[in-house]
VOPAGU-2260 file (C-alpha; in pm, 1 decimal, decimal comma):
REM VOPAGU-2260
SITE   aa  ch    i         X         Y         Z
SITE  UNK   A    0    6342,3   11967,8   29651,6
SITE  UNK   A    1    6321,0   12323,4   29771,3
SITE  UNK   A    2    6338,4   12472,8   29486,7
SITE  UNK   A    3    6056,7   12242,6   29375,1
SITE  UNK   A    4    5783,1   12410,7   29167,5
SITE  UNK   A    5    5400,7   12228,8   29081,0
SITE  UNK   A    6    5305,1   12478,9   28844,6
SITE  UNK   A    7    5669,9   12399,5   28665,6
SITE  UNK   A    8    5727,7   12037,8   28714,2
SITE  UNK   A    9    5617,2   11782,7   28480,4
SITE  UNK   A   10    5648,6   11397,0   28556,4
SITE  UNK   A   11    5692,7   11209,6   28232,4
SITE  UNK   A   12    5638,9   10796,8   28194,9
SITE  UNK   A   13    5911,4   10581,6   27956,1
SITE  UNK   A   14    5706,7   10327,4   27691,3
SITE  UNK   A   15    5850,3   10020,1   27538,5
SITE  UNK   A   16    6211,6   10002,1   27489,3
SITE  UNK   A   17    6302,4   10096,3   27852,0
SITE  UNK   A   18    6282,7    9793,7   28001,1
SITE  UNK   A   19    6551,9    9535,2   28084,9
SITE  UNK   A   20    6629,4    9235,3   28268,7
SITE  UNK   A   21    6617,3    9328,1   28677,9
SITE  UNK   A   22    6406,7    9607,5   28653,0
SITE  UNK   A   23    6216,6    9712,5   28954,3
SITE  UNK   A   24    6405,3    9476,8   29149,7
SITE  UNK   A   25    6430,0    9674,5   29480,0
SITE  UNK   A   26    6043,6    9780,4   29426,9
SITE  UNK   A   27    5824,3    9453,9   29410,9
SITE  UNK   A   28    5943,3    9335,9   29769,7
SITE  UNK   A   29    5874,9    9737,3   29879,2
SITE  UNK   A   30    5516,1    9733,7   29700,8
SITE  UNK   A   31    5364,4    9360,3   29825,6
SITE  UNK   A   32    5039,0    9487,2   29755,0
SITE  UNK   A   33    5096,4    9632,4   29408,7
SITE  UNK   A   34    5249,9    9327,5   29305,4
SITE  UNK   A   35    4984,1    9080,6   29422,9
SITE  UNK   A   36    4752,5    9291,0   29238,7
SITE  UNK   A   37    4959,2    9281,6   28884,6
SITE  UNK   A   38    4986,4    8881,3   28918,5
SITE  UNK   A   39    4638,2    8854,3   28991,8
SITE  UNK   A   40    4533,0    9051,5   28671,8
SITE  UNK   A   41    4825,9    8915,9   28513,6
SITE  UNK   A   42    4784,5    8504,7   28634,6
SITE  UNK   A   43    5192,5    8483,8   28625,8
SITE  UNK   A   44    5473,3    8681,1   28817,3
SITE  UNK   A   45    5603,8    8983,1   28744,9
SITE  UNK   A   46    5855,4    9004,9   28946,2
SITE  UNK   A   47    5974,5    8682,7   28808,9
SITE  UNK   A   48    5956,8    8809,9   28451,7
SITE  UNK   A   49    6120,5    9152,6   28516,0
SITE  UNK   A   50    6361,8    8967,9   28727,0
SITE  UNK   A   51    6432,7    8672,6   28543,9
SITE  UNK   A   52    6314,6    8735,8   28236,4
SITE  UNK   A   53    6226,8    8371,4   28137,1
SITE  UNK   A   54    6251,9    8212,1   27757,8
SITE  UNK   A   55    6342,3    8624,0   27710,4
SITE  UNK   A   56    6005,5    8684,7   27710,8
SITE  UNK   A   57    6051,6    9048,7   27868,6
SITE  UNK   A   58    6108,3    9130,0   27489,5
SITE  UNK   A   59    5769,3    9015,9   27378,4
SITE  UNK   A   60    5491,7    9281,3   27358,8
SITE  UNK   A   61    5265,3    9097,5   27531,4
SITE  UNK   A   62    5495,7    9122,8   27824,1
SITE  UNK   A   63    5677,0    9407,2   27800,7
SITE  UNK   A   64    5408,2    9614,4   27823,0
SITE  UNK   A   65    5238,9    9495,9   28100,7
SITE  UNK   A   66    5608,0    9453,2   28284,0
SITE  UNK   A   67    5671,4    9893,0   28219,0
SITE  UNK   A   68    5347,1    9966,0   28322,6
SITE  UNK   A   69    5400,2    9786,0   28668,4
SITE  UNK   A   70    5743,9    9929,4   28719,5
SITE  UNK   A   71    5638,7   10283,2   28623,4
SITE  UNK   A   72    5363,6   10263,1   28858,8
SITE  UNK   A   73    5575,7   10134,1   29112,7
SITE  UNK   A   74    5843,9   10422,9   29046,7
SITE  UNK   A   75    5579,3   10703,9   29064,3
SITE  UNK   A   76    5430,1   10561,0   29404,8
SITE  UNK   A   77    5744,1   10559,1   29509,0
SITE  UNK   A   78    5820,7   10902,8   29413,8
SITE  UNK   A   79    5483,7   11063,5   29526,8
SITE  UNK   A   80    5566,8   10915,4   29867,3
SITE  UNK   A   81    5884,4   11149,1   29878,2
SITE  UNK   A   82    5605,6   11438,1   29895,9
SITE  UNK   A   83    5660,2   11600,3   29539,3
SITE  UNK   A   84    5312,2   11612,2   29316,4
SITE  UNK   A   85    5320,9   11735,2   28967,4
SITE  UNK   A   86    5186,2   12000,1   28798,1
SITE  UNK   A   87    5140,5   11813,3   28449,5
SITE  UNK   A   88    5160,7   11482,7   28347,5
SITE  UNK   A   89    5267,4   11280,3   28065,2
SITE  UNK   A   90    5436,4   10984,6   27936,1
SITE  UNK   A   91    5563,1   10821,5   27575,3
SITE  UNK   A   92    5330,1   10569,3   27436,0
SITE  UNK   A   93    5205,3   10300,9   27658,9
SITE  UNK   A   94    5404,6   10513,4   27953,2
SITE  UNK   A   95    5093,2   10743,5   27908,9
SITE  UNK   A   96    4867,9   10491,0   28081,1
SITE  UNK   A   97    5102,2   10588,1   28384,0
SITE  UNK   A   98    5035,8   10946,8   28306,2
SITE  UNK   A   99    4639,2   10881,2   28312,1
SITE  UNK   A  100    4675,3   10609,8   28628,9
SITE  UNK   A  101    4864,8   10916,8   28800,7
SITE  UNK   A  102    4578,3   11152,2   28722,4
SITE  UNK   A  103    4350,1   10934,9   28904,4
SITE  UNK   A  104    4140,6   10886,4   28554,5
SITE  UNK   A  105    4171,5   10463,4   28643,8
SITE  UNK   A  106    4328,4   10276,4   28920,6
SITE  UNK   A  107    4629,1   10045,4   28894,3
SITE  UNK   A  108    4456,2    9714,8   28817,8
SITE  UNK   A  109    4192,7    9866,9   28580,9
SITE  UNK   A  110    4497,9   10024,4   28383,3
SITE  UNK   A  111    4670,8    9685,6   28365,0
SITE  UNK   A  112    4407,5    9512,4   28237,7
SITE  UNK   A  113    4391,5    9782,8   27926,2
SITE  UNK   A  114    4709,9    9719,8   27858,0
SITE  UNK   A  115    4702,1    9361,4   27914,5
SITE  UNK   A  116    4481,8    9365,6   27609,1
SITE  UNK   A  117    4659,8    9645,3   27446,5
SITE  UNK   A  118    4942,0    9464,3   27438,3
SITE  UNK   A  119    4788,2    9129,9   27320,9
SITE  UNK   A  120    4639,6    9255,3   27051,6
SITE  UNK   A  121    4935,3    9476,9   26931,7
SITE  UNK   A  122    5164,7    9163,0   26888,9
SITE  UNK   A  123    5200,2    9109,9   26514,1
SITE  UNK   A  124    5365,4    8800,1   26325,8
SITE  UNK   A  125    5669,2    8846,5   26196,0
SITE  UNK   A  126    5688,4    9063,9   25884,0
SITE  UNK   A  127    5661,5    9407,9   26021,1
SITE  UNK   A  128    5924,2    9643,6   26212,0
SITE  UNK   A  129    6032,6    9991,4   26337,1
SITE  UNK   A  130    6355,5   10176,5   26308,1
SITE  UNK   A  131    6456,4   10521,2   26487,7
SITE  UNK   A  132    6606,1   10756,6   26231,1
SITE  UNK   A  133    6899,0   11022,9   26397,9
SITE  UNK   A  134    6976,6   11289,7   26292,6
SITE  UNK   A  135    6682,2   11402,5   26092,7
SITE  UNK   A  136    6364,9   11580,4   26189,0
SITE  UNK   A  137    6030,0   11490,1   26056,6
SITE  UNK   A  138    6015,2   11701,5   25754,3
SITE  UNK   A  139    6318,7   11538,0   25653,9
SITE  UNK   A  140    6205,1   11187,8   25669,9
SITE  UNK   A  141    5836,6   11247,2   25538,1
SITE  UNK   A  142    5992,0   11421,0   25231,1
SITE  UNK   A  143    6246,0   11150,5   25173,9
SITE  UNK   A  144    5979,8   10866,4   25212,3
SITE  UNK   A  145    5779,7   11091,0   24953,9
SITE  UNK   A  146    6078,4   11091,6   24724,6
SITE  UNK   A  147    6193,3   10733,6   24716,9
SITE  UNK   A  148    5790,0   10616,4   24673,7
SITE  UNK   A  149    5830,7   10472,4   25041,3
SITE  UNK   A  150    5463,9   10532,7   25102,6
SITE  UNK   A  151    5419,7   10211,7   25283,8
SITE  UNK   A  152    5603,8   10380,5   25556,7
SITE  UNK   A  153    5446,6   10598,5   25813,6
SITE  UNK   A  154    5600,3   10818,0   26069,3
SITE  UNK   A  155    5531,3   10649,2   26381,9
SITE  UNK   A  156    5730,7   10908,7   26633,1
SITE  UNK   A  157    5804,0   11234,8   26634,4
SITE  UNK   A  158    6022,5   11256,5   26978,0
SITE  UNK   A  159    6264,1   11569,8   26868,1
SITE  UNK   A  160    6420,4   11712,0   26617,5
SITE  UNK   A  161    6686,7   11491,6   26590,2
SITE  UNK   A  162    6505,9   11146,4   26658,0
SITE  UNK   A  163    6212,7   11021,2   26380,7
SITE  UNK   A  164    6095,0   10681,0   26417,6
SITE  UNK   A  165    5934,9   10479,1   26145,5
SITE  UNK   A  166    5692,5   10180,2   26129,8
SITE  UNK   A  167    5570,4    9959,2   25874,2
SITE  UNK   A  168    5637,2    9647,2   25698,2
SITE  UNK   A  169    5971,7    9507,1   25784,8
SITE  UNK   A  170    6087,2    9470,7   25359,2
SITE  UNK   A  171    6002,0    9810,1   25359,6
SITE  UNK   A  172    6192,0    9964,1   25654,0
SITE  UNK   A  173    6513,8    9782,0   25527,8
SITE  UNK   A  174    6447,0    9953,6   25222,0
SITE  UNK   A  175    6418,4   10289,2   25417,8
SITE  UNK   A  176    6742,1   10258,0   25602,4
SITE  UNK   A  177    6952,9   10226,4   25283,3
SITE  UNK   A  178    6773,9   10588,1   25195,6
SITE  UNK   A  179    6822,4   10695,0   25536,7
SITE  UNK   A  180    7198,9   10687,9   25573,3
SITE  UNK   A  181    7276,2   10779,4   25219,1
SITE  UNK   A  182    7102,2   11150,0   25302,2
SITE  UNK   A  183    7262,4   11199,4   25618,7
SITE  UNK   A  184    7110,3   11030,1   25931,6
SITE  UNK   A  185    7380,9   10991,1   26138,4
SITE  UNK   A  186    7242,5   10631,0   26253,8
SITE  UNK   A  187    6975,2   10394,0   26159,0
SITE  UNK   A  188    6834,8   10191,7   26485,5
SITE  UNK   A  189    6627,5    9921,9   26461,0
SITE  UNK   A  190    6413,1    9872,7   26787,5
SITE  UNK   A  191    6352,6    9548,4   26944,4
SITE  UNK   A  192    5994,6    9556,7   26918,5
SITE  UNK   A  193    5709,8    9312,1   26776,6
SITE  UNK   A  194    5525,3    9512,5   26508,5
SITE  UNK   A  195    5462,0    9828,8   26302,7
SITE  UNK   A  196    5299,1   10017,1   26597,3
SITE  UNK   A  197    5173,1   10348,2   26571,3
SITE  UNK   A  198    5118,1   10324,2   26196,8
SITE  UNK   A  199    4798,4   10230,4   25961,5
SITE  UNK   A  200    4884,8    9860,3   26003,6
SITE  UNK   A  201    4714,9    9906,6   26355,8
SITE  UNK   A  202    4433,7    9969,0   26265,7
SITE  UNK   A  203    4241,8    9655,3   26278,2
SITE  UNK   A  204    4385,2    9673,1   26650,7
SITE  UNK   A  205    4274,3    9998,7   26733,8
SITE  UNK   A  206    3915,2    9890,5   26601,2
SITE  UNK   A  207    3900,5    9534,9   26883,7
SITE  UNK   A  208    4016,1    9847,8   27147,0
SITE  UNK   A  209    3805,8   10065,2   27064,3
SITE  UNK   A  210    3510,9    9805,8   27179,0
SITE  UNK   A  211    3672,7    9680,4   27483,3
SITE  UNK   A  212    3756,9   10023,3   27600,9
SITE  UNK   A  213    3341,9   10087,1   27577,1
SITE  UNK   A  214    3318,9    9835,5   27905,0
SITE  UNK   A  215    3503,9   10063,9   28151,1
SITE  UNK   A  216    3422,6   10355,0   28350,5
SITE  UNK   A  217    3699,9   10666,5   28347,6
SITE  UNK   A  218    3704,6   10991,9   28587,6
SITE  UNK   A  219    3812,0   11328,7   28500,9
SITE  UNK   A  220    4193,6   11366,0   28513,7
SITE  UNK   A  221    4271,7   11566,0   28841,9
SITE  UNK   A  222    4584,3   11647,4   28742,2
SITE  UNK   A  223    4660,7   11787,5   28359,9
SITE  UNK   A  224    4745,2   11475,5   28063,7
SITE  UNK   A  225    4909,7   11580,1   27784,3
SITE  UNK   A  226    4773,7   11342,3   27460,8
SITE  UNK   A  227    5049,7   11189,4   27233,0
SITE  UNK   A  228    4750,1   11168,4   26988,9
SITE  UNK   A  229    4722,9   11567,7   27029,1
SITE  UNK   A  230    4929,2   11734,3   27208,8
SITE  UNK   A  231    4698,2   11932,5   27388,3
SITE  UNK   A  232    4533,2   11805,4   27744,0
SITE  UNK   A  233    4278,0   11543,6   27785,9
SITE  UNK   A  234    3951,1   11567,7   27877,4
SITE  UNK   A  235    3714,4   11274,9   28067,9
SITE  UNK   A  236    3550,2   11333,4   27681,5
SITE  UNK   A  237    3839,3   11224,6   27487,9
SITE  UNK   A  238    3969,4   10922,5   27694,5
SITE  UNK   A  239    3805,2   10647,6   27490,7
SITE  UNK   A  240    3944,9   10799,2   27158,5
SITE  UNK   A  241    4239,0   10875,4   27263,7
SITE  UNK   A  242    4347,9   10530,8   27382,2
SITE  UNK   A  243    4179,2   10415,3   27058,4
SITE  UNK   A  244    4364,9   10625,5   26798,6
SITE  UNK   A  245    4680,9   10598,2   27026,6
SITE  UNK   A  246    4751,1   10275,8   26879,9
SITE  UNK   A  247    4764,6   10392,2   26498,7
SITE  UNK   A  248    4831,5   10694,3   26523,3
SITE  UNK   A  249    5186,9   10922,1   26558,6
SITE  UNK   A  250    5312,7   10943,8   26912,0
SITE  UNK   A  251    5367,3   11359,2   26876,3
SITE  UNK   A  252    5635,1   11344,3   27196,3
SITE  UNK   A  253    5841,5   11646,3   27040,0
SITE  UNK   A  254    5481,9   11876,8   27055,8
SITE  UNK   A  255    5420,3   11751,8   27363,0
SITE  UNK   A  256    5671,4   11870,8   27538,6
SITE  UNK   A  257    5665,9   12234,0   27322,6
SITE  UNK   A  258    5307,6   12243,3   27469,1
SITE  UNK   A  259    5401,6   12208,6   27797,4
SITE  UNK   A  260    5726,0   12457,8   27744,9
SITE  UNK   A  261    5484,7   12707,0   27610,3
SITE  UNK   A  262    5276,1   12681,0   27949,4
SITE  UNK   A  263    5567,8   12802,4   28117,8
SITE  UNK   A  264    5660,9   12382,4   28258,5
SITE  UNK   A  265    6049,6   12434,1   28307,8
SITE  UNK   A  266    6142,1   12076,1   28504,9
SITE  UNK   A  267    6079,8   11748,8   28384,7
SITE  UNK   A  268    6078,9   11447,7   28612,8
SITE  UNK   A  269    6155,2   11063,6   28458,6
SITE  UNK   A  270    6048,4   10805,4   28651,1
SITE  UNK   A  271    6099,4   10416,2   28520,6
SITE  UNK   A  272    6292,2   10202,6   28478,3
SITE  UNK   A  273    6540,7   10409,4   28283,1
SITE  UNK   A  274    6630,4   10761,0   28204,4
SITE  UNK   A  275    6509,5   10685,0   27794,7
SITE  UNK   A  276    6316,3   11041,9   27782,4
SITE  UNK   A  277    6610,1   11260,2   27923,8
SITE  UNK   A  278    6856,2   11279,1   27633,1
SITE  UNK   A  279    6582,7   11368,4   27391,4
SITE  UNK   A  280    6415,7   11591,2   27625,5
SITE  UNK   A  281    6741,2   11774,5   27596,2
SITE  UNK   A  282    6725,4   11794,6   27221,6
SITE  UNK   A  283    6358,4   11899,5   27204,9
């Protein structure tokens, strides 16, 4: 830590797809308080369901969410305790609640009950799907999906220019992958998630967030967010719509991080409950 820069150092937040069973297991008996107040908001146990992961329900939306946000939290406490505050903040989809609870723009139990509802209202039925493309950047896949008439595709993330994710309905992503591998990704990955997120078929949740978003207060961020929506900082102006649009719209990871490399931001910190952002931090 003596080399340690603020000016340089970004922390980053993981979203879905980082968690796993006996995550934060050496935090929730460290952070009593913190984890009465998730149960409270929650009305169940988290550290049961991170720990134990009951009827596998760490996999469902609903959960998972809620379940990152906690550990993330936890993690950053953790890590803030250790003396080291960042310059610049961000994190990758719902890890960019983390990134705004960090910047003091909510506190921890106002942020879990956003994404209590976030997450409730994100869970689709069955029928819809996302799948990370390798090996292809996203003028690649958007002129492919053009080609084939895959329209009912959308890019959901751009995280580098290596990794493309796509979201939509679940026919048409298995339709997508075929395409995919026969121009040269070097792998198709489905993700173990509950819906098209990030794409046009969120839209009628972005709408219900949008209005429940409109019954809380927010502060200025005291330390800088980057937007996935934008990828440029927030401003106390542009919380609402940015949490709104978040849900439909592209997560922009890869100019994220370009934005913050342009500012001169040379060291990136991970903190949850895996190292998922590293290894394309690397490739970006």
């Amino acid at each position: 830590m003596s080399k340690y820069s603020k000016e340089k150092t970004a922390i980053m937040f993981p979203g879905q797809g980082a968690q796993y069973k006996g995550m934060g297991a050496e935090l929730f008996t460290e952070m009593p308080e913190l984890t009465e107040q998730a149960d409270s908001v929650l009305g169940y146990s988290v550290e049961d369901l991170c720990i134990n992961n009951p009827e596998n329900k760490l996999f469902d939306t609903s959960y998972t969410q809620p379940a990152i946000y906690i550990v993330n939290a936890m993690h950053y406490h953790k890590h803030i305790g250790q003396g080291v505050t960042p310059g610049f903040l961000l994190g990758h989809s719902l890890g960019e609640y983390n990134a705004l609870l960090a910047a003091g723009v909510f506190d921890f139990t106002t942020g879990l009950q956003l994404i209590k509802k976030r997450a409730a209202i994100m869970r689709q039925e069955s029928g819809f799907s996302m799948t990370a493309v390798l090996g292809m950047n996203i003028e690649k896949v958007s002129n492919l999906l053009n080609k084939e008439n895959l329209a009912d595709i959308d890019i959901a993330n751009d995280n580098s220019f290596e990794q493309v994710v796509v979201s939509g309905k679940s026919v048409d992503i298995e339709a997508a992958a075929e395409v995919f591998e026969s121009n040269g990704a070097s792998m198709v990955l489905p993700l173990n998630v509950s819906g098209a997120f990030h794409s046009r078929y969120m839209e009628q949740a972005r709408n219900e967030y949008a209005l429940f978003l409109q019954g809380f207060n927010f502060s200025e961020p005291k330390i800088p967010v980057v937007s996935n929506v934008t990828a440029t900082f927030y401003s106390l102006d542009t919380v609402i719509s940015n949490l709104a649009e978040h849900i439909s719209n592209m997560v922009r990871w890869k100019e994220s991080v370009l934005y913050l490399r342009s500012l001169d931001v040379s060291d990136f910190i991970e903190l949850g409950p895996r190292k998922t952002l590293m290894g394309i931090l690397r490739n970006i």
